[in-house]
N, CA, C and O of each residue as an XYZ file, in Angstrom:
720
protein
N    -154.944     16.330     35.944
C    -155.348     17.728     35.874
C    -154.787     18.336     34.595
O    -153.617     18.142     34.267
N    -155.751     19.178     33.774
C    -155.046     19.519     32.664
C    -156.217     21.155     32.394
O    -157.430     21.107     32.192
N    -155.497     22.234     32.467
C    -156.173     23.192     32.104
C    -155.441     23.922     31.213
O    -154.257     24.237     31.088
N    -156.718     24.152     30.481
C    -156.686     25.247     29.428
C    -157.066     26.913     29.488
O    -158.205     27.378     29.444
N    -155.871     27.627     29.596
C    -156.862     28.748     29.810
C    -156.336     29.999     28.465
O    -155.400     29.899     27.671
N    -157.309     31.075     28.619
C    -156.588     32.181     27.645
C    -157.082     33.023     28.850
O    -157.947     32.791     29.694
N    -156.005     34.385     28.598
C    -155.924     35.772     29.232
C    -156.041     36.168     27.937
O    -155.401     35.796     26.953
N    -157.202     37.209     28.064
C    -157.052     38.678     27.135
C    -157.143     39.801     27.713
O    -157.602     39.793     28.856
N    -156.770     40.992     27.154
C    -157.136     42.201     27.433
C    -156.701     43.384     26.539
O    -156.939     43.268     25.336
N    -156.095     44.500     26.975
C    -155.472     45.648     26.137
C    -154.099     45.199     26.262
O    -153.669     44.660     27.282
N    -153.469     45.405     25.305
C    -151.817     45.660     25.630
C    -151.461     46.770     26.727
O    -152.012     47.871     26.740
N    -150.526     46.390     27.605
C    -150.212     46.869     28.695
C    -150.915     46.589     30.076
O    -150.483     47.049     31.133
N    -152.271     45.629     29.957
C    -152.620     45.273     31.226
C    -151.660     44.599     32.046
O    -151.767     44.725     33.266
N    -150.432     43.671     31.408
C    -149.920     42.774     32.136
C    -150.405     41.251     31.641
O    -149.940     40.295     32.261
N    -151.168     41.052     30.731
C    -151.711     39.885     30.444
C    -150.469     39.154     29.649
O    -150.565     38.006     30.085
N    -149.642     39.153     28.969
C    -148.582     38.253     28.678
C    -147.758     38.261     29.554
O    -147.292     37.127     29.655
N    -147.074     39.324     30.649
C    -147.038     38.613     31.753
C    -147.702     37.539     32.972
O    -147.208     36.617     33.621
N    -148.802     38.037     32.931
C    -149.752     37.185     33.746
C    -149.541     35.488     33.247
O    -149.425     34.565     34.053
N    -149.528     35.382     32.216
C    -149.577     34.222     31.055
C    -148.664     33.719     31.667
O    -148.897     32.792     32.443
N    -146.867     34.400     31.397
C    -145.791     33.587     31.943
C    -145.662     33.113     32.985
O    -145.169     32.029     33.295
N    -146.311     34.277     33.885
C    -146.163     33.807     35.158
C    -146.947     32.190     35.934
O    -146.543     31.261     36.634
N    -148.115     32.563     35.353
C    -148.549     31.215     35.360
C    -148.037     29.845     34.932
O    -148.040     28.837     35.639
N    -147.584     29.947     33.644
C    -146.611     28.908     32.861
C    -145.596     28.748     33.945
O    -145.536     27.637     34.470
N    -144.769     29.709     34.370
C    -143.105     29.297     35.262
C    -143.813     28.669     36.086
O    -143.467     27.502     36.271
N    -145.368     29.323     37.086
C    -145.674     28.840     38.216
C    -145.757     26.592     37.993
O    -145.298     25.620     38.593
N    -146.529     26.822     36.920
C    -146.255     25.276     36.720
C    -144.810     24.441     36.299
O    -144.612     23.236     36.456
N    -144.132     25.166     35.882
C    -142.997     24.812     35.649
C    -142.544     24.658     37.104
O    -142.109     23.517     37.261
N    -142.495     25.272     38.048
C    -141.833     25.262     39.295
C    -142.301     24.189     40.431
O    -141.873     23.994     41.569
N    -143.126     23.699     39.839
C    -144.466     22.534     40.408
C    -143.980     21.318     39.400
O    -144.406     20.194     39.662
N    -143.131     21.483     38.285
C    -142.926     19.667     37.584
C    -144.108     19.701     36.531
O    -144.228     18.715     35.804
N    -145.024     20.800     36.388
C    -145.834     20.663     35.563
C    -145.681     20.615     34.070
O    -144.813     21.243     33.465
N    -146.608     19.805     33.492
C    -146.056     20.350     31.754
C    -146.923     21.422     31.408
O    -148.148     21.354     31.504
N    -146.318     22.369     31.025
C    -146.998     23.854     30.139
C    -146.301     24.643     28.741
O    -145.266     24.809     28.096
N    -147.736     24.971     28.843
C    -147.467     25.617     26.932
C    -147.735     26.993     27.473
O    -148.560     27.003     28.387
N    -147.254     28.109     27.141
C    -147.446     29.196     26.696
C    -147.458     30.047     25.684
O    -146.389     30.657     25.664
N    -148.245     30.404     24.750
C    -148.169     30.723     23.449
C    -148.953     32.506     23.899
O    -150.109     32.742     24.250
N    -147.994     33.309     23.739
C    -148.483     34.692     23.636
C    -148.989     35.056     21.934
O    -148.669     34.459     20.906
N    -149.740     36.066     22.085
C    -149.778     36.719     20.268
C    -149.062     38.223     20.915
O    -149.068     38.920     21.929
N    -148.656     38.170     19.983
C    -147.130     39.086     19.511
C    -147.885     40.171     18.452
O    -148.904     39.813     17.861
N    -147.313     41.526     18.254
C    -147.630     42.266     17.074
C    -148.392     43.442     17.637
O    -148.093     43.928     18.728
N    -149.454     43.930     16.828
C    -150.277     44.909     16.918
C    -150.935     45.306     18.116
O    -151.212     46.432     18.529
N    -151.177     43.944     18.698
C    -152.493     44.107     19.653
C    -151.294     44.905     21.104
O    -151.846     45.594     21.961
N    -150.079     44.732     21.158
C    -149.564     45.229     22.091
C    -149.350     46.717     22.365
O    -148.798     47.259     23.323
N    -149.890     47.205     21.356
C    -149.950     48.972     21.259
C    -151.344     49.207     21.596
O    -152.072     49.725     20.749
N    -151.626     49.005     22.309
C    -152.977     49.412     22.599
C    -154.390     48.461     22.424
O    -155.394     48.497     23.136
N    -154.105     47.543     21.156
C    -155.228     46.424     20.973
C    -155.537     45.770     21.744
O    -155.485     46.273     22.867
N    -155.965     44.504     21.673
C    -156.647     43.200     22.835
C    -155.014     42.418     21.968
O    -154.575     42.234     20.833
N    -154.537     42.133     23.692
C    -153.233     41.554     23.772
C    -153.959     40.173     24.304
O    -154.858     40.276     25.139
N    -153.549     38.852     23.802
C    -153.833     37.396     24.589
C    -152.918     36.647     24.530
O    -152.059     36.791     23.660
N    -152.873     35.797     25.308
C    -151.910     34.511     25.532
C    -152.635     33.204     26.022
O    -153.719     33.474     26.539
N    -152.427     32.274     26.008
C    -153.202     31.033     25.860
C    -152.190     30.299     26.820
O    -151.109     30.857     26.632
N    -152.034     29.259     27.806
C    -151.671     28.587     28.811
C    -151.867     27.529     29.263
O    -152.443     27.601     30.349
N    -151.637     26.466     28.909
C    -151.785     24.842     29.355
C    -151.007     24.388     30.349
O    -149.806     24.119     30.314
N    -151.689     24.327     31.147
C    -151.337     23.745     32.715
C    -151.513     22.329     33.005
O    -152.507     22.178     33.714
N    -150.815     21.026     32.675
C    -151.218     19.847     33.077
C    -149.411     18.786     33.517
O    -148.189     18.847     33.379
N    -150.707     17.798     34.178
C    -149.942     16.838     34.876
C    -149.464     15.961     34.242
O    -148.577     15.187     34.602
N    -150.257     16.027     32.791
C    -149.362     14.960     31.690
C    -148.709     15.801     30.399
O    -148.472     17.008     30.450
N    -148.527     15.178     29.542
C    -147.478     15.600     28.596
C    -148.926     16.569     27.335
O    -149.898     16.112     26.733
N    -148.481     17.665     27.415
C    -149.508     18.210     26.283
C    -149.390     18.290     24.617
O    -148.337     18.674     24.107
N    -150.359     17.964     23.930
C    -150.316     17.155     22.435
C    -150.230     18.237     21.488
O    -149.750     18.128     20.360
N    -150.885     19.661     22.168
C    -150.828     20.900     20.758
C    -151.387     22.029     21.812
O    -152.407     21.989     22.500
N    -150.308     23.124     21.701
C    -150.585     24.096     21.818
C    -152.063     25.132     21.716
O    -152.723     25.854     22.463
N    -152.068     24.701     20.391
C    -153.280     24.740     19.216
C    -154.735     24.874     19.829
O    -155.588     24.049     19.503
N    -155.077     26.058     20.848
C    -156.401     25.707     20.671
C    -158.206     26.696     20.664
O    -158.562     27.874     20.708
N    -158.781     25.534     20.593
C    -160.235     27.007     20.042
C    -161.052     26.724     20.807
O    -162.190     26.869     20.360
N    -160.949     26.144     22.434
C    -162.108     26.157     22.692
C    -161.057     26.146     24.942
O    -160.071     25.517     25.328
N    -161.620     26.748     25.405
C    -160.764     27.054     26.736
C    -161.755     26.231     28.083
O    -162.940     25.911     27.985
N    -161.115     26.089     28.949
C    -161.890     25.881     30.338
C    -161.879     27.121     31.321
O    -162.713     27.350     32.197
N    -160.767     27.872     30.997
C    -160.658     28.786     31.685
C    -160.639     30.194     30.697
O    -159.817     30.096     29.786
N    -161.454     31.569     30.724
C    -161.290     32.650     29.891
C    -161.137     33.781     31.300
O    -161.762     33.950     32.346
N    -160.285     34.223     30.832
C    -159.818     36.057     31.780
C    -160.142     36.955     30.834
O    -159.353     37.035     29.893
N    -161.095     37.659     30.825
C    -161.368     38.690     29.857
C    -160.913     39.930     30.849
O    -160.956     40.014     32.077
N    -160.592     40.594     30.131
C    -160.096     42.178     30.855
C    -160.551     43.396     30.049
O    -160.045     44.457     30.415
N    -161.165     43.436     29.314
C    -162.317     43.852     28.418
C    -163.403     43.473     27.487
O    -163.785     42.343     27.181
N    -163.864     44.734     27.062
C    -165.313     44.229     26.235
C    -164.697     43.407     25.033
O    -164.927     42.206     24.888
N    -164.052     44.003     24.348
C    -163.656     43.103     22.980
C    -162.930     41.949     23.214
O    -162.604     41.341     22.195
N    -162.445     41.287     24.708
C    -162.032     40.457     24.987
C    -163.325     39.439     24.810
O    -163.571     38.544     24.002
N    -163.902     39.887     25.726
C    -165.406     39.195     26.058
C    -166.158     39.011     24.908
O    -166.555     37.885     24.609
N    -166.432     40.110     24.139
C    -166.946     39.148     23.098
C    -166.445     38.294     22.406
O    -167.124     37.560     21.689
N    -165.162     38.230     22.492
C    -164.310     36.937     21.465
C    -164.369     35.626     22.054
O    -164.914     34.570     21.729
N    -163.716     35.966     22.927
C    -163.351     34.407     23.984
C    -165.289     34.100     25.142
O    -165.123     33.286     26.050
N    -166.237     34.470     25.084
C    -167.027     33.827     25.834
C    -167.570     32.978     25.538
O    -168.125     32.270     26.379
N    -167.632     32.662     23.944
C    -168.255     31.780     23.125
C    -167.604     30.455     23.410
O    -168.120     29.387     23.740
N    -166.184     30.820     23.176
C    -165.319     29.582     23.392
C    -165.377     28.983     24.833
O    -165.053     27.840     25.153
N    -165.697     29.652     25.377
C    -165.208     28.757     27.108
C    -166.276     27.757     26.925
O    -167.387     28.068     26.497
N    -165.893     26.379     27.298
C    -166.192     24.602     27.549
C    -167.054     25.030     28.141
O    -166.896     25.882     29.016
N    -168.405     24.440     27.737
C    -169.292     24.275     28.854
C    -169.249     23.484     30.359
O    -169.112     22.273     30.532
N    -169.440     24.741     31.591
C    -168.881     23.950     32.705
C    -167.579     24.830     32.860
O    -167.049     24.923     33.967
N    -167.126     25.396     31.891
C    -165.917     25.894     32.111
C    -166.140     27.367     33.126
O    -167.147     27.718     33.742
N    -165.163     27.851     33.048
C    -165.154     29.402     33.711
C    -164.997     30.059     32.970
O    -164.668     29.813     31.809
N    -165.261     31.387     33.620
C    -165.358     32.748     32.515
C    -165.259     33.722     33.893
O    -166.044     33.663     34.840
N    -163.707     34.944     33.730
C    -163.558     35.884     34.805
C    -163.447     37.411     34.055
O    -162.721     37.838     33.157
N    -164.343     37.912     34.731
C    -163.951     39.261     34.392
C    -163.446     40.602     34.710
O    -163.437     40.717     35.935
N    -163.122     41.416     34.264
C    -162.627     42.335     35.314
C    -163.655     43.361     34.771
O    -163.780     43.692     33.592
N    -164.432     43.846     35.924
C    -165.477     44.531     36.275
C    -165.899     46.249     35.462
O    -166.921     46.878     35.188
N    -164.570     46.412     35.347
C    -164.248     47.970     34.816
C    -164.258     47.895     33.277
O    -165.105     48.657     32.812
N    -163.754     47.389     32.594
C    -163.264     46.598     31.630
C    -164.601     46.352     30.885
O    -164.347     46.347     29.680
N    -166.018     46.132     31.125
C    -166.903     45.396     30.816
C    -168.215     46.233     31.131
O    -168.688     46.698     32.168
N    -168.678     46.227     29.540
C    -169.900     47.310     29.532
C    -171.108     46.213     29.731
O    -171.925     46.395     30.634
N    -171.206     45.007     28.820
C    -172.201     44.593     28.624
C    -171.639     42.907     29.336
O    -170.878     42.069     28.853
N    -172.322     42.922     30.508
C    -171.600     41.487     30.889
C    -171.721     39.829     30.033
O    -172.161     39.742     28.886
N    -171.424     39.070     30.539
C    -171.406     37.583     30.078
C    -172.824     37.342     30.686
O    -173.257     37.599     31.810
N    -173.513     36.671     29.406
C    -175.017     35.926     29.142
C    -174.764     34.663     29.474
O    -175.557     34.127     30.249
N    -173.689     33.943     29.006
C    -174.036     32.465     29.259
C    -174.545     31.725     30.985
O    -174.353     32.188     32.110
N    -175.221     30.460     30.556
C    -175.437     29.652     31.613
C    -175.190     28.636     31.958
O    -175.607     28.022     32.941
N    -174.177     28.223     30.848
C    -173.699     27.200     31.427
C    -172.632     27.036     31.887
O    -172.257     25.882     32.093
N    -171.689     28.279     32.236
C    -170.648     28.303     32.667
C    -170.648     29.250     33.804
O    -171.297     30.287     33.940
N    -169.617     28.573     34.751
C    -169.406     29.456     35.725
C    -168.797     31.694     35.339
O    -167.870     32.091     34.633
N    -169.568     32.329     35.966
C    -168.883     33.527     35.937
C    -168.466     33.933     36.799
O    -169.189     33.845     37.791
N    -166.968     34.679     37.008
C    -167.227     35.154     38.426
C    -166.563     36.823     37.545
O    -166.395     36.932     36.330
N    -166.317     37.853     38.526
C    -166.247     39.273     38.651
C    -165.315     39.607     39.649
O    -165.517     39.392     40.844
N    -163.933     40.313     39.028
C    -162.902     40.713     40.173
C    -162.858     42.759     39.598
O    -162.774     43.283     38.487
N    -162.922     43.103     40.436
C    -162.958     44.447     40.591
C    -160.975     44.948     40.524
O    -160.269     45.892     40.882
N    -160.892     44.253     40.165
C    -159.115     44.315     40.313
C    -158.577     45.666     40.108
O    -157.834     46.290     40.865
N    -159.109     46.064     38.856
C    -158.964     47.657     38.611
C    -158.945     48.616     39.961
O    -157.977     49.301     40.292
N    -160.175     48.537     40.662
C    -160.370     49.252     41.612
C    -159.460     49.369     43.061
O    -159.183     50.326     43.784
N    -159.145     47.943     43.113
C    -158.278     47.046     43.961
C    -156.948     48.090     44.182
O    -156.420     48.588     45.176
N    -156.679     48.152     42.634
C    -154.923     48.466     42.363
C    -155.436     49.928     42.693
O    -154.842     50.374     43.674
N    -156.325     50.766     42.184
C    -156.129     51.816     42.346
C    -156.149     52.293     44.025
O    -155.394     53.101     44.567
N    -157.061     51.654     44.525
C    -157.189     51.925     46.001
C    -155.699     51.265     46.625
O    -155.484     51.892     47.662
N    -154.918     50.552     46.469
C    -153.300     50.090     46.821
C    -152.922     51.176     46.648
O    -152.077     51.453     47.499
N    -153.143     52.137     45.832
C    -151.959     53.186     44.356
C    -151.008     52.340     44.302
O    -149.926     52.301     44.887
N    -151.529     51.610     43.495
C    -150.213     50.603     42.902
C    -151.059     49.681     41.705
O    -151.527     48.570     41.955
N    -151.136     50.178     40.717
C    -151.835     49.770     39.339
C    -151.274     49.061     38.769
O    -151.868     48.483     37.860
N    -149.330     48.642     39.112
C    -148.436     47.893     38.574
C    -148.989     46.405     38.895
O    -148.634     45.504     38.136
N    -150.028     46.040     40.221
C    -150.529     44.674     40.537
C    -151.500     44.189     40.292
O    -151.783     43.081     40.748
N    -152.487     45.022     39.321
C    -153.626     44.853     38.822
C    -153.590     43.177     38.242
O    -154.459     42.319     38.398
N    -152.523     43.086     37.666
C    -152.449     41.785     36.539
C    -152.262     40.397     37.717
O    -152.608     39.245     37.456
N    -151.647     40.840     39.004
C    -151.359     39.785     40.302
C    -152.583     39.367     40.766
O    -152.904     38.217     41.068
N    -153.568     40.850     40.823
C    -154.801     40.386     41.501
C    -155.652     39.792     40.495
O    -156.420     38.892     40.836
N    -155.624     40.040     39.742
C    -156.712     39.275     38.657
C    -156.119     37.391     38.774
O    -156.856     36.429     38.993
N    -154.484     37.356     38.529
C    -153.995     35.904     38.940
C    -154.951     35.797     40.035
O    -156.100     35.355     39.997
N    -154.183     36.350     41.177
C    -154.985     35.756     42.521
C    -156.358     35.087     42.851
O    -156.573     34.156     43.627
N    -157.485     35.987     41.849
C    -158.901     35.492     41.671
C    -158.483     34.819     41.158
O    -157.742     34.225     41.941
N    -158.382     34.238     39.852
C    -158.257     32.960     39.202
C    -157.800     31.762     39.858
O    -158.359     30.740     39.463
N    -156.979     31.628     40.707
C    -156.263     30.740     41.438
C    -157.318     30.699     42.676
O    -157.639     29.522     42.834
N    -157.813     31.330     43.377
C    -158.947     30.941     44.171
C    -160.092     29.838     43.660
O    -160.501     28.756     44.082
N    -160.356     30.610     42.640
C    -161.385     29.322     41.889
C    -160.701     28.462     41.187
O    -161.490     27.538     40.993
N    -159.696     28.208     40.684
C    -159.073     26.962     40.358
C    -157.709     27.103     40.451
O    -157.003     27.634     39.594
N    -157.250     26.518     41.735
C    -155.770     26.525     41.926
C    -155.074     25.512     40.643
O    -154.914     24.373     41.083
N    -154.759     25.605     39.613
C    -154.224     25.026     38.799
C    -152.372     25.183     39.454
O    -151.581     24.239     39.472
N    -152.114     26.364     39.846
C    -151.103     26.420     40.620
C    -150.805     26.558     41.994
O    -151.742     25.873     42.404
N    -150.291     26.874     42.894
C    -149.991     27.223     44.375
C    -149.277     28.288     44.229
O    -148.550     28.631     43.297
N    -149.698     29.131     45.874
C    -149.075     30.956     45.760
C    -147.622     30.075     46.181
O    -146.731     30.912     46.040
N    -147.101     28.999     46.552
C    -145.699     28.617     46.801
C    -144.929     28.963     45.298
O    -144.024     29.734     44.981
N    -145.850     27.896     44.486
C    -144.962     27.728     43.014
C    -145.411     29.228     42.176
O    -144.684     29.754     41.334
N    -146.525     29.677     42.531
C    -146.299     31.842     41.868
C    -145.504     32.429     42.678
O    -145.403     33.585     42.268
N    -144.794     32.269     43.727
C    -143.618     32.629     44.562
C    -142.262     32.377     43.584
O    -141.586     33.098     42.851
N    -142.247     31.399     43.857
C    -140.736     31.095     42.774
C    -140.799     31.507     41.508
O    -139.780     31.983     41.008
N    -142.075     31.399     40.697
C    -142.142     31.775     39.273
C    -141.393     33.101     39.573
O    -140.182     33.182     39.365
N    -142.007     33.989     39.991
C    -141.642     35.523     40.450
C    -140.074     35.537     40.548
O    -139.570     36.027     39.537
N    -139.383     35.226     41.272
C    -137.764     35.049     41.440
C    -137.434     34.495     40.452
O    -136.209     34.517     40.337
N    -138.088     33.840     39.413
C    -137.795     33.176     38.291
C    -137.790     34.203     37.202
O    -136.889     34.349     36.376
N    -138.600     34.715     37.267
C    -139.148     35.424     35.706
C    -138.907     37.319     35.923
O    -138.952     38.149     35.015
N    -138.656     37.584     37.405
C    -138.770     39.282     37.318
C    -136.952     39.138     37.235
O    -136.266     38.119     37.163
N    -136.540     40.604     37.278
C    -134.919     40.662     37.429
C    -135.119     40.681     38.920
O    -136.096     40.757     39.664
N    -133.550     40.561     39.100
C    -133.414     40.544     40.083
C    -133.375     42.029     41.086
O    -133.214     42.009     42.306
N    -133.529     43.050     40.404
C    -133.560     44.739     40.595
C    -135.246     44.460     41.404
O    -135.460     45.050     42.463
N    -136.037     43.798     40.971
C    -137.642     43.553     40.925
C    -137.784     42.776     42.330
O    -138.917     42.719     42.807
N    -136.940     42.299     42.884
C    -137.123     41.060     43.422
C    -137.879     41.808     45.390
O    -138.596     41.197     46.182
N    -137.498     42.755     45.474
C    -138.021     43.720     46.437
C    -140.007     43.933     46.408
O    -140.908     43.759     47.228
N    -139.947     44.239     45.442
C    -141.386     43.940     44.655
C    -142.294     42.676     45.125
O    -143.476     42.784     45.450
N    -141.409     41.220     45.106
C    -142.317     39.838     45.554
C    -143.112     39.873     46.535
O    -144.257     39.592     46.184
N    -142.960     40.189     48.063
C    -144.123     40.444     48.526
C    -144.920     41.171     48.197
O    -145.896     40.451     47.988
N    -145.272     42.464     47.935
C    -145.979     43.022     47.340
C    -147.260     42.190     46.074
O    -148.470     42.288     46.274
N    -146.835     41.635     45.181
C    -147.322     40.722     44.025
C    -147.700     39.829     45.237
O    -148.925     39.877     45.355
N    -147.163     39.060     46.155
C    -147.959     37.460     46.795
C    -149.300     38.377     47.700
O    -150.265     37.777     48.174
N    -149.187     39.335     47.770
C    -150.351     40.300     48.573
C    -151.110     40.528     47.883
O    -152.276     40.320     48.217
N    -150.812     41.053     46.622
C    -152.166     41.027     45.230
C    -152.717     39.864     45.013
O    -153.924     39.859     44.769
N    -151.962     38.560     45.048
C    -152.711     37.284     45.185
C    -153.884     36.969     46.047
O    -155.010     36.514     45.846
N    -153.193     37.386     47.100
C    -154.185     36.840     48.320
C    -155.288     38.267     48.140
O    -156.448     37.859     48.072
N    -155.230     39.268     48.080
C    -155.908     40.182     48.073
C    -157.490     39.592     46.217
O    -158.714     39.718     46.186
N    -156.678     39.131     45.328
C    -157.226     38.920     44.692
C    -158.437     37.710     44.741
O    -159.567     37.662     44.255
N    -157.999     37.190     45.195
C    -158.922     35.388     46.045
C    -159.771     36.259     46.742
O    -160.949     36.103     46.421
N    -159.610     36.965     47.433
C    -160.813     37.898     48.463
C    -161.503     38.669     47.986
O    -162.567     38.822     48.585
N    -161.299     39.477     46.791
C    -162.307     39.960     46.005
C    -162.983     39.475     45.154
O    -163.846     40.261     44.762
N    -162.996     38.134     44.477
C    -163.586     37.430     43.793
C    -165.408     37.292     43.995
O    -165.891     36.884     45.051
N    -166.170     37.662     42.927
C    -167.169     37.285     43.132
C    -167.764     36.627     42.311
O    -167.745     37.119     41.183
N    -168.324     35.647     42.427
C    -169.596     34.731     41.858
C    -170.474     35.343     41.364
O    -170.800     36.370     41.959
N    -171.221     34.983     40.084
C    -171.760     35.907     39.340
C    -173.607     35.525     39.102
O    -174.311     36.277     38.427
């Protein structure tokens, strides 16, 4: 098993967290992973991304231009990264986020309303959990066991009250997922 994925969106969605979290989640599973965030501008407001290699063997380059997995969390996400997703690959979007949807056909699309999700919780801080959560429905590259520990791994420990909450955006996120 070896996946490639990128998260984009605005700075402040949570998407370089989302990124880590995924990375620890494989780390906490024996997995080998890369996480490479972009750093700089895009975190004030721009399209913030991070890129994530999830596999069972040893990975050769960080380095890459073409994904199996794309999380777009907006329009200028989407137009960058839809081109790139592997044919066959996936392509997720978040619903709010997205004026003009994804054309392609040869890849899977699906649609998480996550935005709406968090706001109806009032809790917008889990938006970035539920969008994980869809993703992990359609391809468990990780387990909500090993995004359990990532969480105790990667939040402080002030945060740690918070973990159920986040494993509920998971599962809440797998249930809103739609096929496109």
């Amino acid at each position: 098993m070896k996946k490639e994925i990128i998260i984009s969106g605005f700075g402040g969605q949570g998407v370089l967290s989302m990124g880590k979290i995924l990375a620890y989640s494989g780390l906490m599973e024996d997995k080998e992973v890369t996480w490479m965030p972009a750093y700089g501008p895009e975190q004030r407001g721009g399209t913030a991304n991070v890129t994530v290699i999830v596999s069972d063997e040893r990975i050769s380059s960080p380095v890459l231009s073409k994904f199996d997995i794309a999380i777009v969390l907006n329009q200028p996400s989407l137009d960058k990264f839809e081109s790139r997703v592997k044919p066959g690959g996936i392509l997720i979007y978040e619903g709010n986020g997205i004026i003009n949807p994804p054309t392609r056909t040869d890849i899977d699309i699906y649609r998480i309303d996550a935005m709406d999700k968090a706001a109806e919780l009032k809790n917008t801080k889990v938006f970035n959990m539920i969008v994980l959560g869809g993703m992990l429905k359609v391809s468990p590259v990780v387990s909500e066991n090993g995004v359990e520990k990532a969480l105790f791994k990667t939040l402080p420990e002030r945060h740690h009250k918070l973990i159920p909450l986040n494993m509920e955006a998971i599962k809440i996120g797998g249930d809103i997922m739609q096929k496109q």
